[in-house]
N, C-alpha and C positions, 0 to 999 in steps of 0.2 A: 616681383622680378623673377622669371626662370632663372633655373639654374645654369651650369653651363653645359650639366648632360643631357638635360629638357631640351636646350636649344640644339645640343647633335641630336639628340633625339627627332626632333621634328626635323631638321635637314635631312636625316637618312630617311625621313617617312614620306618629304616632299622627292624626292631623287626614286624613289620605291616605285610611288604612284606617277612620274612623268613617265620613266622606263616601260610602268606596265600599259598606260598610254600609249604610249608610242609604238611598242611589240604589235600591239593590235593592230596599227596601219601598215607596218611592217609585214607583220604576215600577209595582212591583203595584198599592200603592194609584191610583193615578191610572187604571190599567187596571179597576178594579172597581170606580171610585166610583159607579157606577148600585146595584153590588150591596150593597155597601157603608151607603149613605147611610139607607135604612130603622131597619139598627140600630142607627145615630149617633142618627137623631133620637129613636129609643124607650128609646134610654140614658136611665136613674134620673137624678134632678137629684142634686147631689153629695151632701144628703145625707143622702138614700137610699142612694146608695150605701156613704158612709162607714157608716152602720149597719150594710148585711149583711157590709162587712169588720170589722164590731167584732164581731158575730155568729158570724162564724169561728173567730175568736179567742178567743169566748168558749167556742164548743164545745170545744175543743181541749183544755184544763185547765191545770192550773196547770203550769208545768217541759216544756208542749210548745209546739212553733209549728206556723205554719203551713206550708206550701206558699208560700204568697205572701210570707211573713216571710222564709223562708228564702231566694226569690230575692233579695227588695229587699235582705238582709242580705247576701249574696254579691256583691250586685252593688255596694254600698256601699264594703262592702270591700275589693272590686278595686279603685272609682274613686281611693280616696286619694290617690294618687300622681298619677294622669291629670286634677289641677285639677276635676273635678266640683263642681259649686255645694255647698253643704252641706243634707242632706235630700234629695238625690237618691240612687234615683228615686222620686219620689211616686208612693203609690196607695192610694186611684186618683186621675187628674191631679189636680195642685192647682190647674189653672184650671177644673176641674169641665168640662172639654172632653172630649166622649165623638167629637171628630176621630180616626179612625186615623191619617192623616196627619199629624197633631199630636202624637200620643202615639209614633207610630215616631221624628219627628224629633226628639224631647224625648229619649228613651229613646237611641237610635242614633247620634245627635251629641255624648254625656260619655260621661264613663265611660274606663274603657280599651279596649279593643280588642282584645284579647288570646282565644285559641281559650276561653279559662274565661267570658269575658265574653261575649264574642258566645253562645255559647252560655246564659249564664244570661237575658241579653237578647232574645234569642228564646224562650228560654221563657217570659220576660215578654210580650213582645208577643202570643204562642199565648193564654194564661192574660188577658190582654185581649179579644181578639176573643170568648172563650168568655164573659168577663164581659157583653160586652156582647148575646149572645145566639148571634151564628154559631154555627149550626150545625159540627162536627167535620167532617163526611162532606160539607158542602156545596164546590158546584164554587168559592169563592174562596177558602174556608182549605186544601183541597187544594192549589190553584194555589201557594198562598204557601208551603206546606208543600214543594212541587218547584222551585219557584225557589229557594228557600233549601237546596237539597239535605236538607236534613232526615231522617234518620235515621227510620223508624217507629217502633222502639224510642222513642227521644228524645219522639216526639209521641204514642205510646201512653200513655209517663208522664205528659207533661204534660197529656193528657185525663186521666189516671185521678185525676193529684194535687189536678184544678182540683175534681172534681166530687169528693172526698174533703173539699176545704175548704169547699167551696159550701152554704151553707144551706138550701136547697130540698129538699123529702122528695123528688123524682125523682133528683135528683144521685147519692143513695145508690145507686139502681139500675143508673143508666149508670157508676157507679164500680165499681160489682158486676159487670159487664159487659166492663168495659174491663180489671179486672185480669189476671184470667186470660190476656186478650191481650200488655198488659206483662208478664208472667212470663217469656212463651214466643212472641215473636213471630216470625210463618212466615219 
């Protein structure tokens, strides 16, 4: 049984590593909020949005989920233990705030912290930005893509899975497009 300075101990290490987490999208966001701020204001009111994630959903069929289910349900998962609110993480945001800023801080501040989580959590925030229109190829989701060391592998799938859930008849294509590159990336 830890102790009870073991257990602040690990609280102040879990709080350490969300914060330093989060600083990192934080600086990108605040460095591209010019680029940024177009696709906040053209974000769907909430809900629009909550339809084309019901839409997803419903493509899918019965006995499958989504791409998006499966991060929120991963990352749910992980947070038990890390005190997260209950219903975290919402999506898309429950204050219908299409802020990246907001959605990184919300997203990057609970949770645990842990390499399964950070990593589910960045593929939530990728699979965000693409909700909201960003461009894959464009110079700020690259950027955020090399600050975060990021993997190609890692962000080929999360372009391929996002436009696999994605409702829109283009998505099918750029999903068509993208897998082959996830398969077998250079």
């Amino acid at each position: 049984q830890p102790t009870p300075q073991l257990r602040a101990l690990r609280r102040l290490a879990l709080e350490a590593a969300r914060h330093a987490q989060h600083a990192e999208v934080a600086l990108w966001a605040a460095s591209h909020r010019a680029d940024l701020a177009p696709f906040e204001r053209e974000a769907p009111p909430r809900g629009e949005w909550e339809a084309s994630v019901a839409r997803r959903r419903a493509m899918v069929g019965e006995g499958a989920t989504t791409f998006l289910d499966d991060i929120v349900g991963a990352l749910s998962e992980l947070a038990q233990d890390a005190g997260a609110p209950a219903g975290w993480p919402a999506y898309p945001p429950a204050d219908g705030d299409a802020s990246v800023a907001d959605f990184a801080q919300g997203l990057l501040l609970e949770g645990a912290a842990d390499a399964g989580s950070l990593q589910a959590k960045h593929a939530l925030l990728l699979y965000f930005l693409l909700d909201l229109g960003l461009p894959a190829g464009s110079p700020p989701f690259e950027s955020l893509v090399a600050r975060l060391l990021l993997p190609a592998a890692f962000v080929l799938d999360v372009r391929a899975y996002f436009w696999l859930d994605d409702d829109r008849e283009e998505s099918l294509d750029a999903a068509a497009a993208t897998l082959p590159l996830a398969a077998s990336p250079a």
